[in-house]
C-alpha positions as CSV (number, residue, x, y, z in Angstrom):
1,X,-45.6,-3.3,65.0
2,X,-46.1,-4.1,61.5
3,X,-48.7,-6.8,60.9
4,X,-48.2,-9.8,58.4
5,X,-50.9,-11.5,56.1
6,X,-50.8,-14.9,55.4
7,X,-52.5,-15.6,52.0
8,X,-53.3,-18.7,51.8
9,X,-52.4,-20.4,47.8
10,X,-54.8,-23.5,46.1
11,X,-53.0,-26.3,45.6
12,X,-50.9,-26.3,42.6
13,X,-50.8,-22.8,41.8
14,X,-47.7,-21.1,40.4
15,X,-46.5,-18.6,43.0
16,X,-46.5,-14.6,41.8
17,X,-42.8,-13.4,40.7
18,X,-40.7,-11.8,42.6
19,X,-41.0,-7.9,41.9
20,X,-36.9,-7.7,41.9
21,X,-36.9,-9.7,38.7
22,X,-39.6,-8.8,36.4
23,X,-39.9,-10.2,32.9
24,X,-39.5,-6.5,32.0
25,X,-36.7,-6.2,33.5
26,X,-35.6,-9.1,32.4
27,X,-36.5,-7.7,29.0
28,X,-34.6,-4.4,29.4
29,X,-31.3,-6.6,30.6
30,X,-31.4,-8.4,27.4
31,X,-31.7,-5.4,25.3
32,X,-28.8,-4.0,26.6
33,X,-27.0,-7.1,26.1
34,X,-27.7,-7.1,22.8
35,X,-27.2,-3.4,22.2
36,X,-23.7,-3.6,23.7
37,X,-22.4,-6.7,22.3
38,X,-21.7,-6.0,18.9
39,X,-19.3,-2.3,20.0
40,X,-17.8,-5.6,22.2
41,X,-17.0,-7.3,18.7
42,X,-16.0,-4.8,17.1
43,X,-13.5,-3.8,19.9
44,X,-10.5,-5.7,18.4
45,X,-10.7,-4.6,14.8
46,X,-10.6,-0.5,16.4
47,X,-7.8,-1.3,18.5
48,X,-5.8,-2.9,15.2
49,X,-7.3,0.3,13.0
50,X,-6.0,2.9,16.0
51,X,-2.6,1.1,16.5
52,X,-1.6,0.4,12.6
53,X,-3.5,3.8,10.9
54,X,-4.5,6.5,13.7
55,X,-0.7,6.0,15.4
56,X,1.4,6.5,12.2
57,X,-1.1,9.4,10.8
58,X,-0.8,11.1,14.7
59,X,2.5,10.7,14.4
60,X,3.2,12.6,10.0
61,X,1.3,15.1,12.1
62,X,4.0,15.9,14.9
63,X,6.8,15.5,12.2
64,X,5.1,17.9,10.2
65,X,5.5,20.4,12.9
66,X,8.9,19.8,13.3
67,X,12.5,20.0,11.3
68,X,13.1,17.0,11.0
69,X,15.9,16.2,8.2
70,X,19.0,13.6,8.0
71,X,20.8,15.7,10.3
72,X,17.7,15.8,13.4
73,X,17.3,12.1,12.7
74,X,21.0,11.4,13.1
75,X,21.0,13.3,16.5
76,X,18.1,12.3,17.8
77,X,17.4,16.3,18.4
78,X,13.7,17.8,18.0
79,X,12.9,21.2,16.9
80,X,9.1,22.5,16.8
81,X,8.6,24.7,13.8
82,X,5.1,25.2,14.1
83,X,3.5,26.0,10.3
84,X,6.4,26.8,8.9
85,X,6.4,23.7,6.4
86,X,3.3,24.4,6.1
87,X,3.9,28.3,4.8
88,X,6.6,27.3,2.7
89,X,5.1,24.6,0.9
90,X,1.7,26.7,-0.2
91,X,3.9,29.4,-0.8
92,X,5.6,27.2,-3.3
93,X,4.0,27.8,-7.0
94,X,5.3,24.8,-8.3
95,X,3.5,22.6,-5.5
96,X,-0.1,24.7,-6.8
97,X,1.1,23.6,-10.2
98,X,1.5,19.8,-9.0
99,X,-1.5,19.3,-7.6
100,X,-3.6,21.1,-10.2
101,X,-1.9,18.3,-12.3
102,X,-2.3,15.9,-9.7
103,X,-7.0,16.5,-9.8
104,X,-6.6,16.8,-13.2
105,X,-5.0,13.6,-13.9
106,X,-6.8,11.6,-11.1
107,X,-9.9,13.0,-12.3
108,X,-9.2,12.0,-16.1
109,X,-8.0,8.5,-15.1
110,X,-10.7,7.7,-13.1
111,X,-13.4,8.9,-15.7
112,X,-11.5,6.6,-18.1
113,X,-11.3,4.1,-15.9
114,X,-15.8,4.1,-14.6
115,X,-16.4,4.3,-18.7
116,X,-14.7,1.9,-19.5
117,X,-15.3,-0.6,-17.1
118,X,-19.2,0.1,-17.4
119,X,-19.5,-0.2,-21.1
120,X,-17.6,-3.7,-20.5
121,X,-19.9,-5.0,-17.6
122,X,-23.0,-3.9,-20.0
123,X,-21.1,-5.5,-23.0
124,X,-20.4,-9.2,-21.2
125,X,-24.2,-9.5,-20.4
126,X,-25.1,-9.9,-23.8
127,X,-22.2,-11.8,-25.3
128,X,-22.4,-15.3,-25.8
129,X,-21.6,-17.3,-22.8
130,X,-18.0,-18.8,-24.0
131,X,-16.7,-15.1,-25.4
132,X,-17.8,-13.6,-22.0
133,X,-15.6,-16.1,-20.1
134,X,-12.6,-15.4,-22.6
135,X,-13.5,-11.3,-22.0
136,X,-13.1,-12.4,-18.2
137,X,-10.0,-14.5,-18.4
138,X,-8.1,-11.5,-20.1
139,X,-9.6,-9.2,-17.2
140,X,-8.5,-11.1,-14.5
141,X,-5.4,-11.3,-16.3
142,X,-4.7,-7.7,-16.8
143,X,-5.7,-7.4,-13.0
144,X,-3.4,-9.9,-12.0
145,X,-0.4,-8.7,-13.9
146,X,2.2,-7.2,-11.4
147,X,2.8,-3.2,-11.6
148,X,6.3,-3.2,-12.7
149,X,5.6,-6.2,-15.2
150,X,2.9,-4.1,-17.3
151,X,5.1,-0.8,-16.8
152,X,7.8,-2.6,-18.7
153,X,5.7,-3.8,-21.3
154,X,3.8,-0.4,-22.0
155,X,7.4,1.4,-21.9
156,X,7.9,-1.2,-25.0
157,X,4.8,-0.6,-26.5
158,X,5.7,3.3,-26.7
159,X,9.4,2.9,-27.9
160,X,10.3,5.3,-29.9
161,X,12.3,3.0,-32.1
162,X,11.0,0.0,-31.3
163,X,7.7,0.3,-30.0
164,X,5.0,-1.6,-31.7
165,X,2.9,1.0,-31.6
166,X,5.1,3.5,-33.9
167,X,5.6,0.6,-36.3
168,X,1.7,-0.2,-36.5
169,X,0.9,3.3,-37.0
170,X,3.5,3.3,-39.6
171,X,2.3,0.4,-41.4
172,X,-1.4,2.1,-41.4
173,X,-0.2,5.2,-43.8
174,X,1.0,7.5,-40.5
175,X,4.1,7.6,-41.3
176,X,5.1,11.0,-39.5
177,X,4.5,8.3,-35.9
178,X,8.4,6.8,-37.1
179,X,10.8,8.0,-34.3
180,X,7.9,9.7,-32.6
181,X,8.5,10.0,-28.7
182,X,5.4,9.5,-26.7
183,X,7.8,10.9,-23.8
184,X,9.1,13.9,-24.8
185,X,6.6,15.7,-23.0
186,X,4.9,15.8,-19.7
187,X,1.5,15.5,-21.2
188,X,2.2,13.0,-23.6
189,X,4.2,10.7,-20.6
190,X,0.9,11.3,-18.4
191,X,-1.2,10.0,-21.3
192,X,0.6,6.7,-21.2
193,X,0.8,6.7,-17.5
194,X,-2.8,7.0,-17.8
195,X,-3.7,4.5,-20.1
196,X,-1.4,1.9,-18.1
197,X,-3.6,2.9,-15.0
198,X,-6.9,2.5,-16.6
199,X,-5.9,-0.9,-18.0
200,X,-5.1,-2.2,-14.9
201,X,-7.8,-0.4,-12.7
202,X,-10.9,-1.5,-15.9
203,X,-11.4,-5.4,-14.5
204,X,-12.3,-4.3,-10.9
205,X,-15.0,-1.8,-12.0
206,X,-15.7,-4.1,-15.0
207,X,-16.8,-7.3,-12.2
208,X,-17.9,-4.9,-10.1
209,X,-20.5,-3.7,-12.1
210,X,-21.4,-6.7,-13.8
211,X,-21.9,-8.4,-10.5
212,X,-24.5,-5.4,-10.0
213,X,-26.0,-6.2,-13.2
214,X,-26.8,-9.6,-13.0
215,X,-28.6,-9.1,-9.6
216,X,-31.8,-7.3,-11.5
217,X,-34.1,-10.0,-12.6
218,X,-34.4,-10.8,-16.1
219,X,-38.3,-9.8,-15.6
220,X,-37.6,-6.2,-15.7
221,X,-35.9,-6.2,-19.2
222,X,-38.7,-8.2,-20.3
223,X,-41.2,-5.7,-19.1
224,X,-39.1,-2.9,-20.5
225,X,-39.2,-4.9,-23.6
226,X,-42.9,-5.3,-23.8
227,X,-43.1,-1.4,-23.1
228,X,-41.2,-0.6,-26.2
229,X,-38.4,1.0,-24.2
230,X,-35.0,1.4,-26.6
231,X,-31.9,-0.1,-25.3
232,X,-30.9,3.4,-23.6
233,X,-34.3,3.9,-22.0
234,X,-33.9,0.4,-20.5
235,X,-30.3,1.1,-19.3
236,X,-31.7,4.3,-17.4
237,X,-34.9,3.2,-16.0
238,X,-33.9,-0.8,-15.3
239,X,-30.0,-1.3,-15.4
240,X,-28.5,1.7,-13.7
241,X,-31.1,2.0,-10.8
242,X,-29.3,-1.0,-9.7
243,X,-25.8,-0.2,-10.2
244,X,-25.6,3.3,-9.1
245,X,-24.8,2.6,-5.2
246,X,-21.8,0.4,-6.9
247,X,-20.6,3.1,-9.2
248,X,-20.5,5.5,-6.3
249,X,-18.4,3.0,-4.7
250,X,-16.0,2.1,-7.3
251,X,-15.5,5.7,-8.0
252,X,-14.7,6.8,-4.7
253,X,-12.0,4.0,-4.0
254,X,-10.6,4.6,-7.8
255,X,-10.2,8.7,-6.5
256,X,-8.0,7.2,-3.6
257,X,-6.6,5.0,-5.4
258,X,-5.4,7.3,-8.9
259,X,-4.6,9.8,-6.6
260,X,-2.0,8.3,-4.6
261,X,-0.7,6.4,-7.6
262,X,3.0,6.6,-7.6
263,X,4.6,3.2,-8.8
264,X,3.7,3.7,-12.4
265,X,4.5,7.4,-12.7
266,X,8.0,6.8,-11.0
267,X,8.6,3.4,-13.2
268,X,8.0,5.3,-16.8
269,X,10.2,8.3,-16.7
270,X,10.5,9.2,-12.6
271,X,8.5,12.1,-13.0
272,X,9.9,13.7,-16.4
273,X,10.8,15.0,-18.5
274,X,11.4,17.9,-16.6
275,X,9.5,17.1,-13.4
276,X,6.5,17.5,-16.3
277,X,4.9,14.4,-15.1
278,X,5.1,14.6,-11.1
279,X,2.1,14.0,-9.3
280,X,1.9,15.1,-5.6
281,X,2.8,11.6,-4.8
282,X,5.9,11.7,-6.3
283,X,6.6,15.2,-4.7
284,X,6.3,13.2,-1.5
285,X,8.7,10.8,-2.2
286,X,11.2,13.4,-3.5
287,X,10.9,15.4,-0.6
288,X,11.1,12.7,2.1
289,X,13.1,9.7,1.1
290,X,14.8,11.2,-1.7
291,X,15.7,14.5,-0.1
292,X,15.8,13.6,3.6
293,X,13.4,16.7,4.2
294,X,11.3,14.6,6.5
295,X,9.3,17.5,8.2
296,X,8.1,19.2,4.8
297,X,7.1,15.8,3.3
298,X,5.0,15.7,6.5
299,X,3.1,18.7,5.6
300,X,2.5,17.3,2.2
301,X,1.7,14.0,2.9
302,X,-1.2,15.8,5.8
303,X,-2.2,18.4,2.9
304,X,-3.0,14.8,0.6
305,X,-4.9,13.6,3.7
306,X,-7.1,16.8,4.0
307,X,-7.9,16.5,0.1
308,X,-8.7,12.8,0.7
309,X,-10.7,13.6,3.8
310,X,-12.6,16.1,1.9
311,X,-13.5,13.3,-0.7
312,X,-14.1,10.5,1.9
313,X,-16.8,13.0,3.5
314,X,-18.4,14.1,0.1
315,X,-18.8,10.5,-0.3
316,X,-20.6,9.7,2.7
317,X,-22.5,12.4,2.6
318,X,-24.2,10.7,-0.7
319,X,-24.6,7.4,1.1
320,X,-26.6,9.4,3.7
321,X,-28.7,10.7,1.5
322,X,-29.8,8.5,-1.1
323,X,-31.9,6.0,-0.2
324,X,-29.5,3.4,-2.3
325,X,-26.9,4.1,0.5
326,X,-26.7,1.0,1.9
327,X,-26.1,-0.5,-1.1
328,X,-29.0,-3.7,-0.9
């Protein structure tokens, strides 16, 4: 027989809680609550990322295991390969060739394109305030200027017989420039491919940057001023501190984006003269939608993927690691 005390409470007394339901626990619920509730927000965005990237890249995966040309497609038939477009693509020496040309012209063009665009951020912080918003105007017009649009007007630019640029090189005293063919070659045509890319991919890194510069308060350059420090030594100790975790950024998207570029390189001379100007992008397009050789433009487009992978990783690896990583 179990025996019960009665405990007697004073008046107006607050009764103890009950030990199922704790402020602790209480505590903990909440916790959880809010641990859990932002993977709950985020829920929709990964179930658009899965459906519209991981689905279509699961599925250059299977067709890259398979022969899949105009006449599978037609018929509906599917044949597993296994590696074989794999082992006749890297057997290919023209394919090594490509993408050798493919890093050295991405890396080139996006060098170009982080110069450029820094000395221009550095440059509009110490123009006069109605020249910096003409400098800007033309950037965002650059920027804005459809793909083909600028393509056509570059392809004028380098005319060989009536190209402005001939005729102004002409009138300067170089007069071995009339008739000259600035595609006759595959590095000259990747030279103007390049340019046209770096003129259109300057005013992102340019506000980029600049947006990082005007963040560090003008009291720094003053102190660096009152230290005696020379315009470099204030650049390195004040102005790039601050816009490193940008430049990382802006670097990393320009490598994706330069080394997929294929609209330019296509519009100038389709990958001529002589195939002397195909990137791997172009190689994709040749093999796949030109030449109905779905299965092997599979392969390549997952070879592209690993190389970006590989890049994507590096790159995170340095947000990891430095403490300007998370880019504050």
């Amino acid at each position: 027989m179990t025996a019960t005390a009665n405990v007697t409470m004073p008046a107006g007394a607050t009764p103890p809680a009950s030990p199922r339901d704790t402020p602790v626990k209480r505590r903990r619920r909440g916790r959880f609550g809010d641990r859990v509730l932002p993977y709950l927000l985020l829920l929709p965005a990964l179930a658009a990322i899965l459906v519209l990237l991981a689905w279509p890249l699961v599925q250059v995966l299977a067709i890259s295991f398979r022969k899949l040309d105009i006449g599978q497609l037609v018929s509906g038939k599917t044949i597993w390969i296994g590696f074989d477009n794999y082992t006749n693509t890297l057997a290919d020496p023209e394919f090594w060739t490509i993408t050798v040309r493919t890093l050295v012209f991405t890396a080139a063009i996006v060098a170009a394109t982080i110069l450029g665009g820094l000395l221009l951020a550095v440059l509009m912080r110490h123009l006069d305030p109605v020249v910096r918003i003409m400098v800007q105007v033309t950037l965002v017009l650059a920027w804005a200027t459809p793909v083909i649009a600028t393509t056509t007007v570059f392809q004028w630019i380098f005319d060989e017989q009536y190209g402005i640029l001939n005729k102004t090189l002409d009138r300067l005293g170089f007069h071995g420039f009339i008739g000259f063919s600035w595609f006759s070659s595959g590095a000259s045509t990747l030279t103007v491919i390049g340019l046209l890319i770096v003129w259109q991919a300057v005013p992102f890194v340019t506000f980029s940057l600049y947006a990082g510069i005007i963040g560090v308060p003008r009291e720094q350059y003053e102190a660096a001023g009152i230290d005696g420090a020379s315009a470099w030594q204030t650049f390195r100790a004040v102005t790039w501190p601050a816009i490193r975790p940008i430049t990382t950024m802006v670097t990393f998207l320009s490598v994706l984006w330069d080394f997929n570029a294929f609209a330019q390189i296509w519009a100038i001379r389709e990958g001529g003269p002589d195939g002397g100007s195909t990137t791997l992008a172009v190689v994709l397009y040749l093999k796949g939608i030109a030449g109905n050789h779905f299965g092997a433009a599979g392969a390549i487009a997952t070879l592209m993927l690993i190389v970006l992978a590989l890049i994507t990783g590096r790159y995170i690896q340095l947000l990891v690691r430095t403490p300007e990583g998370d880019l504050k």
